[in-house]
C-alpha positions, 0 to 999 in steps of 0.5 A, spaced: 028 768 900 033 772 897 039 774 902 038 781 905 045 786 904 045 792 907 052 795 904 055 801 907 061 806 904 062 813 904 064 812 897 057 813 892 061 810 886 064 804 891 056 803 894 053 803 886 059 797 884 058 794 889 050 793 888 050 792 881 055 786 882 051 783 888 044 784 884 048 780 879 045 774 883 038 773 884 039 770 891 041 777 893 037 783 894 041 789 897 035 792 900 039 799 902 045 803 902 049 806 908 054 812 907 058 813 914 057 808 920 051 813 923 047 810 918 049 804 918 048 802 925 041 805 924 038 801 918 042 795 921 037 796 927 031 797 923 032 793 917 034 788 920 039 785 914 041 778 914 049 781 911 052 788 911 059 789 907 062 795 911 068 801 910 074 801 915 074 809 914 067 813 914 066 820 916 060 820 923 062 813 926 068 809 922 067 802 921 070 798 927 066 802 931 059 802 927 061 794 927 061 795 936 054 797 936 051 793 931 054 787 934 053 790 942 045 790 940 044 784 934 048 779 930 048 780 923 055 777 919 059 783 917 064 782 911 068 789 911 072 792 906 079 794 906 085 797 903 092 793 902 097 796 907 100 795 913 095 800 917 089 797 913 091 790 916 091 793 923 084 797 922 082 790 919 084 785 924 080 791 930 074 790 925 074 782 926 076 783 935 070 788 934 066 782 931 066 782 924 067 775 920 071 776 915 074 782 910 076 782 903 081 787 900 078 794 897 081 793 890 078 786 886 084 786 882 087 784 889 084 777 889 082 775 883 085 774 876 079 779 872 072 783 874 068 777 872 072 773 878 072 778 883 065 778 882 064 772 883 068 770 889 064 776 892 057 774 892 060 767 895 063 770 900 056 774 902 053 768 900 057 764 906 056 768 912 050 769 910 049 762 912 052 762 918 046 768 921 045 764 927 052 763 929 053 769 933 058 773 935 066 772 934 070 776 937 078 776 935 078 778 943 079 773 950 077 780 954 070 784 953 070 789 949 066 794 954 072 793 959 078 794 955 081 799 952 084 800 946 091 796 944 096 802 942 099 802 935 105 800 938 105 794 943 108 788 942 110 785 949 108 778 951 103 776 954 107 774 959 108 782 961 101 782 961 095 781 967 091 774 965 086 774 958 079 774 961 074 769 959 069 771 954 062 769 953 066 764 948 068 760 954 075 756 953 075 749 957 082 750 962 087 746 958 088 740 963 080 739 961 078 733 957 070 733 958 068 736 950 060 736 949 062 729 946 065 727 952 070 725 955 076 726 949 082 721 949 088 722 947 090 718 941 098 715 943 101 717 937 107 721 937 108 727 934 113 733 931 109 737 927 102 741 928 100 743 922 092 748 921 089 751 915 084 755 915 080 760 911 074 764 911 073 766 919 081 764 921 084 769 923 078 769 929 080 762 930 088 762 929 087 767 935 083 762 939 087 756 939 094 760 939 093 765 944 091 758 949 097 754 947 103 754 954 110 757 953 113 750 953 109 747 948 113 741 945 112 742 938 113 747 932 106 750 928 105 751 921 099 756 920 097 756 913 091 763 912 088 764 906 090 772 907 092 778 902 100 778 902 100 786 905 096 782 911 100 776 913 106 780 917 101 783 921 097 778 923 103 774 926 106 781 930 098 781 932 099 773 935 106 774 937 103 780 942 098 776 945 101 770 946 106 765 951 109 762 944 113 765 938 109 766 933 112 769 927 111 770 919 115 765 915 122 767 911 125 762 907 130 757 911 127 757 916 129 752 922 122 749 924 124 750 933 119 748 937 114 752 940 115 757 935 109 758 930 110 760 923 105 763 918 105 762 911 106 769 908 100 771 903 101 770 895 107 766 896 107 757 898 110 755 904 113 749 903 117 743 907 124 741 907 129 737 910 127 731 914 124 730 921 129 732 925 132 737 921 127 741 917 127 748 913 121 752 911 122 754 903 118 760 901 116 760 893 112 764 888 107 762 885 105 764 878 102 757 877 094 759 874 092 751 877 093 753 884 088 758 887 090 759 894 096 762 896 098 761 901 094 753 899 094 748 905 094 742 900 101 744 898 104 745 906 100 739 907 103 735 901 110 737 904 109 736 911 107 728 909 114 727 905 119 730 911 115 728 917 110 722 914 105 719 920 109 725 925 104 730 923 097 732 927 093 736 922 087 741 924 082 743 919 079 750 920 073 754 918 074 756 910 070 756 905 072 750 899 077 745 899 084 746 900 087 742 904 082 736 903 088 733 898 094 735 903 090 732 908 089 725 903 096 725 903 098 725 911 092 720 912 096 716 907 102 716 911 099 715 918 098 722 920 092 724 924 087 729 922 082 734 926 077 738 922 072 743 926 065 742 927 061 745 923 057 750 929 063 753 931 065 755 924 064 761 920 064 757 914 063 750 914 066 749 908 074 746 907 072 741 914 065 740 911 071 737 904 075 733 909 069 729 914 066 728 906 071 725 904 073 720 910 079 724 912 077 725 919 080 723 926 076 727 930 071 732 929 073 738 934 069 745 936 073 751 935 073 753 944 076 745 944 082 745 939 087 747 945 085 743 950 084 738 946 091 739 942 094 739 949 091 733 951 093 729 945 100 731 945 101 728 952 098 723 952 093 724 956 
């Protein structure tokens, strides 16, 4: 069966494209069309459609609150649409705290080199949340959305300034638990001194997750590498600095890697690392390179971080769609180092760990509520 689209924006032109570059594939059916969030939320419930792309900004109801309703009453995968700025990066990341799985910029030329591309890549990604239609809700959140109030615009205190996150339905094991639904987890032994994750498709909610658990005194430094647009990734590292115990900023080039501090790779450019184990930079660097797809590319990080710091390095997989990272990830097994991918339940879309248990590069198969817990307990030893 063809997947069900419902597609909802306020622009008449942006719906009619956005129809006729879905109905290019004969796996797709837009079955209806929504023009504010009212609307939306109405034939959601009545159509019950197996994806919706979703407006940020809609007369009637805007887009983060249609996706509230809609998820408070079923769970359809929402991909939502947005423009490349910084409040867009804000009102984008509060669509995926309200539930939706990922988003994709307004502006097609923004992520790909011609139409045909942009098309292309968009009738993909529908394609692969759909997959994950009985995943169920990710929030970006640790607290209720019904009990919390709404972040103000300007807030960056820590969270040490803050009462305690509360559980959420995706509860979160405590971070001295080692019992997993596959047992008991024992720690490797190996010494570490570098944490490196990459991720893509439904990252941004997995990112948080592990972030936002991780102690104040977390003995290592992190690369984060996110398949996200260049005008989204300063936003998200604040977003992260805000509401975790860690330091987490967004990369600049001669970056001194400090522990506990997390640093984001910065969108349309490559991450790389310099130096040598016990003093090493972070170097930021365009790329025009048409071979390389991704950037930022978990390959090209990964393949870095093998030469400074070889078998010294715990590598984590997330949810993404494609393979980069599989030959970064090649290059650490190579060395020594160690390789984490997430399970394929808790991803929005098994595709880029899917590429690293395919291809025998796993260590251990970790589901997203797990990865904190488990990296605590791997880096003291049990």
């Amino acid at each position: 069966m063809p997947i069900r689209v419902l597609v909802v924006d306020d622009s008449s032109f942006f719906r009619r494209r956005l129809t006729e570059i879905l109905a290019k594939d004969g796996d797709i059916d837009v079955i209806d069309t929504a023009n504010n969030g009212r609307e939306a939320v109405d034939k959601a419930l009545a159509l019950k459609p197996d994806v919706i792309t979703m407006d940020v900004e809609m007369p009637v109801l805007d887009g983060i609150s249609a996706v509230r309703e809609i998820m408070q009453q079923q769970r359809i995968p929402i991909l939502m649409f947005s423009s490349l700025t910084h409040e867009g990066a804000k009102a984008t990341f509060d669509a995926l705290e309200a539930g939706a799985v990922d988003f994709l910029p307004k502006k097609f030329e923004d992520i790909a080199r011609d139409k045909d591309e942009a098309g292309q890549l968009l009738r993909d990604r529908v394609k692969a949340v759909a997959r994950k239609r009985t995943l169920g809700r990710q929030t970006f959140s640790s607290t209720p959305l019904a009990s919390r109030p709404a972040p103000a615009a300007s807030d960056s205190s820590r969270l040490s300034e803050r009462p305690a996150l509360t559980r959420s339905s995706f509860e979160r094991p405590k971070l001295n638990e080692r019992v997993s639904s596959r047992g008991a987890f024992q720690a490797s032994g190996k010494s570490y001194k570098l944490v490196a994750i990459g991720t893509s498709t439904g990252g941004p909610v997995a990112l948080q997750r592990i972030i936002t658990a991780l102690p104040a005194d977390f003995p290592l430094p992190i690369v984060l590498i996110q398949h996200m647009p260049a005008a989204f990734t300063g936003a998200f590292a604040q977003r992260l600095n805000s509401l975790s115990k860690i330091e987490v900023r967004e990369a600049q080039d001669n970056d001194v890697l400090r522990p506990g501090v997390a640093y984001l790779a910065p969108g349309g450019k490559q991450m790389l690392l310099e130096g040598n184990d016990s003093s090493c930079r972070l170097r930021i660097k365009e790329d025009d390179s048409p071979r390389i797809t991704f950037k930022p590319s978990v390959d090209i990080t990964f393949a870095t971080a093998a030469k400074v710091f070889s078998d010294k390095v715990l590598a984590i997989v997330l949810t993404g769609m494609g393979a980069d990272g599989r030959e970064g990830a090649r290059l650490l097994k190579q060395q020594g180092a160690r390789i984490w991918a997430q399970d394929e339940a808790s991803c929005v879309v098994y595709g880029m760990p899917q590429a690293i248990a395919a291809a025998g590069l796993m260590d251990e198969e970790v589901s997203l509520n797990e990865v904190a817990a488990r990296l605590i307990t791997e880096l003291k030893h049990g």
